[in-house]
C-alpha positions as CSV (number, residue, x, y, z in Angstrom):
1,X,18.1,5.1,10.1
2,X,15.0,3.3,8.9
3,X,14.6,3.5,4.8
4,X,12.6,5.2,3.3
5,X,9.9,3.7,1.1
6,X,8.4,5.4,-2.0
7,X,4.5,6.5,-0.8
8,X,1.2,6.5,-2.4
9,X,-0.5,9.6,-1.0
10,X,-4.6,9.2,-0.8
11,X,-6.7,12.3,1.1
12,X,-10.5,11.6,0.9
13,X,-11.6,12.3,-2.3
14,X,-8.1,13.0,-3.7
15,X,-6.6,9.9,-4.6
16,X,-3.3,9.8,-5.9
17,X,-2.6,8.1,-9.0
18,X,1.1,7.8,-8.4
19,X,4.2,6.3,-6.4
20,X,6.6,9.1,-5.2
21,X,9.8,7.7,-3.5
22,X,13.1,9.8,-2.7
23,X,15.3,11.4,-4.9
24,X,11.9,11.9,-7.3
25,X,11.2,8.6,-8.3
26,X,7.7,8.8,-10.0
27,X,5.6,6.3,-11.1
28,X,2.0,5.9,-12.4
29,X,0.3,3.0,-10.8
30,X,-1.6,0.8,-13.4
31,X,0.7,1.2,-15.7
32,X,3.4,-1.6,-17.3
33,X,5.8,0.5,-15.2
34,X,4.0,-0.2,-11.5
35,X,3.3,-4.0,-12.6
36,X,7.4,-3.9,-13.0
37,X,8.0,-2.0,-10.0
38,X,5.8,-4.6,-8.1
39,X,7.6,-7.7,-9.4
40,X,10.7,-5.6,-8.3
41,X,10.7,-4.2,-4.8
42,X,9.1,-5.6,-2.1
43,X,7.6,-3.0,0.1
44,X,5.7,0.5,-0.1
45,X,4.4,3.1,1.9
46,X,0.2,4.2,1.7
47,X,-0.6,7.2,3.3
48,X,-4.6,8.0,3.7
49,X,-5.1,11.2,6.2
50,X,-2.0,11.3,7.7
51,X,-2.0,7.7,8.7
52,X,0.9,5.8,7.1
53,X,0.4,2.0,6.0
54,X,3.1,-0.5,4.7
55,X,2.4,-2.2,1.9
56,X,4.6,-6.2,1.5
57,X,5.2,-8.4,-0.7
58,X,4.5,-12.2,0.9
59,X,4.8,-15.1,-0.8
60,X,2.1,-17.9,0.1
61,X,2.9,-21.4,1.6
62,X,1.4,-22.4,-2.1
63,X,4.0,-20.3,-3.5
64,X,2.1,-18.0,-5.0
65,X,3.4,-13.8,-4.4
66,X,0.6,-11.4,-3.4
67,X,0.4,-7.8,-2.0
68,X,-0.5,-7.1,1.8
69,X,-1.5,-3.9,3.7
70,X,-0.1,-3.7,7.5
71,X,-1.7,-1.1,9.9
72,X,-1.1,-0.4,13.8
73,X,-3.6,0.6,16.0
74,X,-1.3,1.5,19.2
75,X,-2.0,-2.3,20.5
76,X,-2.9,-4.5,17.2
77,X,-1.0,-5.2,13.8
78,X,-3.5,-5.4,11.0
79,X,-3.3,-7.3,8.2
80,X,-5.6,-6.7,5.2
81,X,-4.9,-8.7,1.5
82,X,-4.8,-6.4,-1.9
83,X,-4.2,-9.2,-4.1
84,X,-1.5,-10.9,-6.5
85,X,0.9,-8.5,-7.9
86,X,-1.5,-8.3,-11.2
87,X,-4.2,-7.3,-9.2
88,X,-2.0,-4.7,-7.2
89,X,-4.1,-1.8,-8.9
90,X,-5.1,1.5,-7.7
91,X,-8.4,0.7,-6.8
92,X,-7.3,-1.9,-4.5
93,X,-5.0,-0.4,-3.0
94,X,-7.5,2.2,-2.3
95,X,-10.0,-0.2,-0.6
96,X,-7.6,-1.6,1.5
97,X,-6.3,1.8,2.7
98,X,-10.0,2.7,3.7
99,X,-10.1,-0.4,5.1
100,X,-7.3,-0.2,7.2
101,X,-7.7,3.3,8.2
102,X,-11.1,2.6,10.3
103,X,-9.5,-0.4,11.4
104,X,-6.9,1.4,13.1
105,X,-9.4,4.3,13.6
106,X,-12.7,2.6,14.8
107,X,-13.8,5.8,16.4
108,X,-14.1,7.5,12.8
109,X,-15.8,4.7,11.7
């Protein structure tokens, strides 16, 4: 059974300022609390319209941690950078969500 990853819900003009995972975790992003829950874990879910993104934590070959956005298009894996855990904020993580959506979407674009 695959696990299931606390989610950022964002709807177009609605964006969520919180992280909801199972059994009611809650947690306000921006906050000392996120910033700890990103040094933490190492994966989360963004949902924009119905599309579902996984969010990663990658470490570079510098050694250096930073956040990353995957998408799937049907054919391509997409890749798109949010930043360093300390820059992990909500309005990153709701550029790259856009981002990704017409990515995957490039009809709606």
């Amino acid at each position: 059974m695959p696990k299931l990853l606390p989610v950022i819900s964002l709807h177009t003009g609605n964006f969520s300022n919180f992280l909801q995972g199972p059994g009611g975790t809650c947690v306000e992003l921006d906050t000392p609390e996120w910033f700890n829950y990103l040094r933490k874990n190492k994966s989360f879910s963004v949902e924009l319209n119905g599309k579902r993104f996984t969010a990663c934590k990658k470490t570079s070959i510098n050694g250096f941690v930073y956040w990353n956005l995957k998408g799937w298009d049907g054919k391509i894996n997409h890749h798109i950078y949010i930043g360093k855990s300390d820059q992990t904020t909500n309005e990153k993580i709701q550029q790259a969500a856009i981002a990704m959506f017409y990515r995957c979407n490039p009809k709606l674009a």
